[in-house]
N, C-alpha and C positions, 0 to 999 in steps of 0.2 A: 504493500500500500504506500502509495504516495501522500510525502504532508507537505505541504511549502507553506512556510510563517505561521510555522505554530508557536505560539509564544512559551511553551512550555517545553519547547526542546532545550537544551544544553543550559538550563537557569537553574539558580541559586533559590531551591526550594525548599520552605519549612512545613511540615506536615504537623497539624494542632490536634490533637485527641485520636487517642491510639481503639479504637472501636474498630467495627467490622469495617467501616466506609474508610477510615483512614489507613488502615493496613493494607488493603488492595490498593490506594493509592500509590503507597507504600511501593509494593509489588510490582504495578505498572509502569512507574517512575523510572525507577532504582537504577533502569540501564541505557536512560532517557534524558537525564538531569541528574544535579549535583544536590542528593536527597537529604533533610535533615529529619530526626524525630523530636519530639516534646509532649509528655501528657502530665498533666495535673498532678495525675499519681504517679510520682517518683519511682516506685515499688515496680512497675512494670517489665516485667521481664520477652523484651519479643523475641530475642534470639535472630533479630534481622539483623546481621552483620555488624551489630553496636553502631548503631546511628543516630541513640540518643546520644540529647546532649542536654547539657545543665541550664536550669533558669539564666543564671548569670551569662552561659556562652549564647543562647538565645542575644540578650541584647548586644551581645559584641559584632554578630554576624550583618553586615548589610545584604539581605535576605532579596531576592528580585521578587519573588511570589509567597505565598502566607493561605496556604488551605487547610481550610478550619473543617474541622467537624461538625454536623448542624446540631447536636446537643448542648455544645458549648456557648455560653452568654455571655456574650463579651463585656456586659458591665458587671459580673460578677465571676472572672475566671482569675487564676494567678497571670495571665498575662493581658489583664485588661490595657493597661497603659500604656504597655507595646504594642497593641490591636489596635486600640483608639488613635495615634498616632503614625501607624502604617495602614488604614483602612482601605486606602485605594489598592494595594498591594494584594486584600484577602479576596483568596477565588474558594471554589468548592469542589466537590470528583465529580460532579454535574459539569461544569464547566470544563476540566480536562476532557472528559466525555465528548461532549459535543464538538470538544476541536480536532479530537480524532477518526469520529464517526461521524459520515453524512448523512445515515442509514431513514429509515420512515419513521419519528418519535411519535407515540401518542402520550401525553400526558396529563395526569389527572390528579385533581386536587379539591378542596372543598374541607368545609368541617368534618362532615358524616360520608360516612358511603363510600371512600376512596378505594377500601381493600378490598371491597366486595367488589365495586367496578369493575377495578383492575384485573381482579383475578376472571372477571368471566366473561369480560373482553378477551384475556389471553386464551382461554379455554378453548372459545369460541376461534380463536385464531389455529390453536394448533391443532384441533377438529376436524380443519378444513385445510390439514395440511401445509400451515404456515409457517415460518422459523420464525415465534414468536420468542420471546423473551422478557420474562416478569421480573423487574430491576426497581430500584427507589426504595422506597419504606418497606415495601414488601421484594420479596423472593432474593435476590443478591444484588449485592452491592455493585454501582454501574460500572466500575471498572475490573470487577473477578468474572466477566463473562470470557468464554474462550469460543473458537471455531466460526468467527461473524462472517459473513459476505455481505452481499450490496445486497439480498433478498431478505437478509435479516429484519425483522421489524420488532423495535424498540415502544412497550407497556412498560411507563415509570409513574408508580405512586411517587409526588413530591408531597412534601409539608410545608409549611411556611417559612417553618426554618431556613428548611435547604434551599429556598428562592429568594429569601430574604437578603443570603450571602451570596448567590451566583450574581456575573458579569457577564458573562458572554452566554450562556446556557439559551436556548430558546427551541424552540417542538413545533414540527406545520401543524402536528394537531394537539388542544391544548381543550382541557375541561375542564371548568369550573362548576360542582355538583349543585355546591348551595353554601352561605355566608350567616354563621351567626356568631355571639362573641366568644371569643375562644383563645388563647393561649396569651391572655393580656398581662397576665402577671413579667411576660419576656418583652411585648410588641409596644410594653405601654399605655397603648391605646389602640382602640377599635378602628382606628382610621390607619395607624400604621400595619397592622393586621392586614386587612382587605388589601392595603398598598402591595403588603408582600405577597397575594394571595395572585392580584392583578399584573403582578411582574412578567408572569403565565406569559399573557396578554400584548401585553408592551413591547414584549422584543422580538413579536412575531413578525413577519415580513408579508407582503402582498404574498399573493397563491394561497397562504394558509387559512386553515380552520380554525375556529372556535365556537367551542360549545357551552353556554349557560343557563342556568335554572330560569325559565321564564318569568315567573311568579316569586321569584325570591327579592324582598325590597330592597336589599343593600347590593347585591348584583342591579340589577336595574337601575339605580340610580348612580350607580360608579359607570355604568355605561354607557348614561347618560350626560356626564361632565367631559368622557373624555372621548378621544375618536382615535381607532383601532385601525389599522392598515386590514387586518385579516373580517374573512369573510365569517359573521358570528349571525352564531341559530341559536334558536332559543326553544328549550325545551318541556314539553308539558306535560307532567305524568298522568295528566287527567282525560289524556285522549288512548287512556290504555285499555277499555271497558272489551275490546271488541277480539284484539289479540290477546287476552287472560284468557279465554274463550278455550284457546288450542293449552294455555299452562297447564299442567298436573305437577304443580310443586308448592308444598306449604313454604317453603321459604322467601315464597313473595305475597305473602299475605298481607307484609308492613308495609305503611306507606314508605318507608324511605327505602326500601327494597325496592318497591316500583318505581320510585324515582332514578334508580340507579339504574334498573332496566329499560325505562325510559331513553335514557341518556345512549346504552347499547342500540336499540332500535333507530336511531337517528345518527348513530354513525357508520351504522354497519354498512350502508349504502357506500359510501364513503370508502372504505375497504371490500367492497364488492366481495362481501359477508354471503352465502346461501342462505336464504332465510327457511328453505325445509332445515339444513342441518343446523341451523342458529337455534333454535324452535326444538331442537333433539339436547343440545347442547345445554341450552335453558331449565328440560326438564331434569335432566343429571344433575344439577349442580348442586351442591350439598352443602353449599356456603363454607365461610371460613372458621377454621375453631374460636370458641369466645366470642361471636358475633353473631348474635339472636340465632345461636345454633341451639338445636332441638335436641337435649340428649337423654331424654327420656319420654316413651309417647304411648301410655298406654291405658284402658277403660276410661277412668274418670281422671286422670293427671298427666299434662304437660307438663315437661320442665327444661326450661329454655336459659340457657348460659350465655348470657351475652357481657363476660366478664369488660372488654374492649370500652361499654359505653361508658365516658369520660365525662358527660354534660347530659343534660338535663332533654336537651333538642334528639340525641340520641335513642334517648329512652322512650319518647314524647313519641316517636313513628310509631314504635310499637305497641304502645299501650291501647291509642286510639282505633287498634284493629283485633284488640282480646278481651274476652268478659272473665269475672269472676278469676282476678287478677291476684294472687302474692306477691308483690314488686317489693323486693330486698334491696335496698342503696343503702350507700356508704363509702367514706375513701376523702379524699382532698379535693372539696369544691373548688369548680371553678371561679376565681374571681368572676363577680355582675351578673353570674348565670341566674337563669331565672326560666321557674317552671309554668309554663304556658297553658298547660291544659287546664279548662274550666270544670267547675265542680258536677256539671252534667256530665262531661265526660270520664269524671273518677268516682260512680258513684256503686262502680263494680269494682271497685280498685282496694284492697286495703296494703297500707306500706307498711315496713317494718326499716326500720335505719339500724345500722351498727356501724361503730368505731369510734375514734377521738373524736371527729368532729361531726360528731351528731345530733346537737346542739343548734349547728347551722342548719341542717338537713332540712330538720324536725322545723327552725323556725319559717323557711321558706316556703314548705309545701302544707303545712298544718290547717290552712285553709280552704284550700283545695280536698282533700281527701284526709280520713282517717290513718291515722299514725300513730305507732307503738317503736319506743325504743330498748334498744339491747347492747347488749358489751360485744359480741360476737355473732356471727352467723352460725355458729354448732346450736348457741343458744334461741334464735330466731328459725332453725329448720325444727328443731325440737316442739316450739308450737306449733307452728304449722301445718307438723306431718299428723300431731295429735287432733284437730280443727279440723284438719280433712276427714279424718278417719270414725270423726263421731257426725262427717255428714252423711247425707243418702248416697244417690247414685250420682250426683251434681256434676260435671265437670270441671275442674279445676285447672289454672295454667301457675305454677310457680314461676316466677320470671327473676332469672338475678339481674339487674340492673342498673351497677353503682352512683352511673351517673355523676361520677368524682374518679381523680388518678387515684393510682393503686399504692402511691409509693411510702405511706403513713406504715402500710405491714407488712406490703408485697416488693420482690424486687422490679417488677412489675405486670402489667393486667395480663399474659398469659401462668403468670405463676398461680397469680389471685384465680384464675380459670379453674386452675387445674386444682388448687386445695379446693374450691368451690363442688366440683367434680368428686373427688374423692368423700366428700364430705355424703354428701349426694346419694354415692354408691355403698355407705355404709347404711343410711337411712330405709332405702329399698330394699336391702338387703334385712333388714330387723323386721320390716314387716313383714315377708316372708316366711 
């Protein structure tokens, strides 16, 4: 493969947080440029040829380029002062990415929805025979892919994070699911959020696509101030009454699930998608672990693991599509979140909170719906299962739905899943 003026060949590179994204960096680098390491944690042993190097030789080096990890906060890391003062300098593995690969990106972003998207967009791709590839937040990291050609087509879940620090990174196709407020404890503010959400957008060129939630107020009116080179559709999951028709899959019984396949429907065109076998593809799909996955489904009780939801918006698609609700939340609210559903629609719903901050849970939603609090979730499946058991034939759905990060007990929401799980399979098991 031919590169001319890559800015990343033969430069003075510091690599910032030793995670899966920064090691492949790492990897891809190493015999490309003059590679440095640095993480927080000292203690890191990578056994990459000793290419760390100490706080103090960090600032001695004049560094050409500075790629950060996207978990890292630059106003709260050990090298804040040296970031804030080299800012133009920080790129991302997104941005190496893109200056290596011309390949077809589709990329997708949003508060809700991204993993499911992504993963049944890719599904759908490699069904029908495609060299798809699931890279970004989900599947691996965008530079440990191996065996690419020019047929290769690039599925990348971004976050905000990771756009928020890219420069050059940009996708002819680009999604925006839906906008509500979300990671502001990092962004600040809700306006700098949406800014990093919109970057998507910004540095798309003529020919390209873009996909947005129709009906979403803060999408529309951010696309309304500003004017996009790329050609943007607008998506409405409300014109989906007629093709649910051919579905047989409980997994899209939530609204935010049909909005997500909304968003497949309107691009599939697009990638000249079969839509018999798109439709085959659909019914298969079994969703991703921790995310309104269904893993228990029998007589009178559902019980639905959706360790993943982090906000309240999350939680909010699914409720509004199940009666006779146990909804279990708990974990580290979002700053400003705020629970949306009106008390006609929780009047099948009773909640149950646990954890530290249960207190907040309890005073946000107390309104809306009946609420009991607990120290733990062993202690909240313990009523529960007792309350099922002394009803009739009723059908019941347990729903875990934190609705807050994980990271108060969990190291995070696939661990919280899996204790969640486990907890779960001992309960069914005693009734037995």
């Amino acid at each position: 493969m031919k590169i001319f003026n890559n800015i990343f060949l033969g430069k003075k590179i510091l690599i910032y947080g030793l995670g899966k994204s920064g090691i492949s960096s790492y990897k891809f680098l190493k015999n490309k440029a003059d590679v440095y390491l640095f993480d927080d944690n000292s203690k890191i042993d990578l056994k990459l040829n000793r290419k760390t190097i100490s706080f103090k030789k960090v600032q001695e080096i004049n560094f050409d380029i500075i790629l950060i990890s996207p978990g890292i906060d630059i106003s709260k890391c050990k090298l804040s002062k040296f970031l804030k003062k080299n800012f133009s300098k920080i790129y991302t593995d997104l941005d190496v990415f893109y200056s290596f690969y011309k390949n077809k990106i589709i990329t997708i972003t949003g508060t809700n929805g991204k993993s499911t998207t992504a993963k049944l967009l890719h599904d759908a791709l490699t069904y029908q025979k495609r060299d798809s590839r699931l890279i970004g937040n989900i599947g691996n990291p965008a530079l440990s892919e191996k065996n690419i050609t020019k047929k290769t087509i690039f599925v990348i879940e971004v976050s905000s994070y990771q756009l928020d620090y890219s420069k050059i990174f940009r996708s002819k196709y680009a999604v925006i699911l839906n906008i509500s407020p979300d990671h502001i404890e990092r962004h600040k503010s809700l306006k700098n959020y949406i800014d990093a959400k919109f970057k998507l957008l910004k540095s798309q060129s003529k020919g390209s696509y873009a996909f947005i939630k129709k009906n979403d107020e803060l999408i529309i009116k951010k696309i309304k101030k500003n004017n996009y080179k790329s050609k943007i559709y607008k998506v409405d999951s409300s014109n989906l009454k007629n093709f649910l028709k051919k579905i047989n899959n409980k997994y899209f019984l939530s609204d935010g699930n049909r909005e997500n396949l909304s968003f497949i429907l309107k691009i599939a065109p697009k990638l000249k998608l079969n839509m018999r076998k798109l439709i085959k593809t659909i019914n298969r799909f079994k969703g991703l672990n921790y995310r309104q996955q269904i893993i228990f489904d029998k007589k009178n009780l559902t019980i639905i693991n959706d360790s993943k939801s982090t906000s309240f918006a999350s939680s909010e698609n699914m409720l509004k599509n199940i009666k006779d609700v146990y909804w279990i939340l708990g974990g580290i609210p979002k700053k400003g979140d705020k629970f949306k559903l009106s008390k006609i629609n929780c009047k099948n719903i009773k909640a149950f909170v646990f954890g530290a901050h249960q207190k907040k849970f309890f005073k946000i939603i107390k309104n809306h719906l009946k609420v009991k609090s607990f120290k733990n979730l062993k202690q909240i499946l313990k009523v529960i299962f007792l309350e099922i058991k002394n009803k009739k034939s009723k059908k019941n759905v347990i729903f875990f739905s934190p609705a807050g990060a994980s990271f108060d007990s969990f190291k995070n929401f696939e661990d919280r899943g899996q204790y969640f799980n486990k907890l779960i399979k001992k309960f069914i098991n005693a009734k037995r």
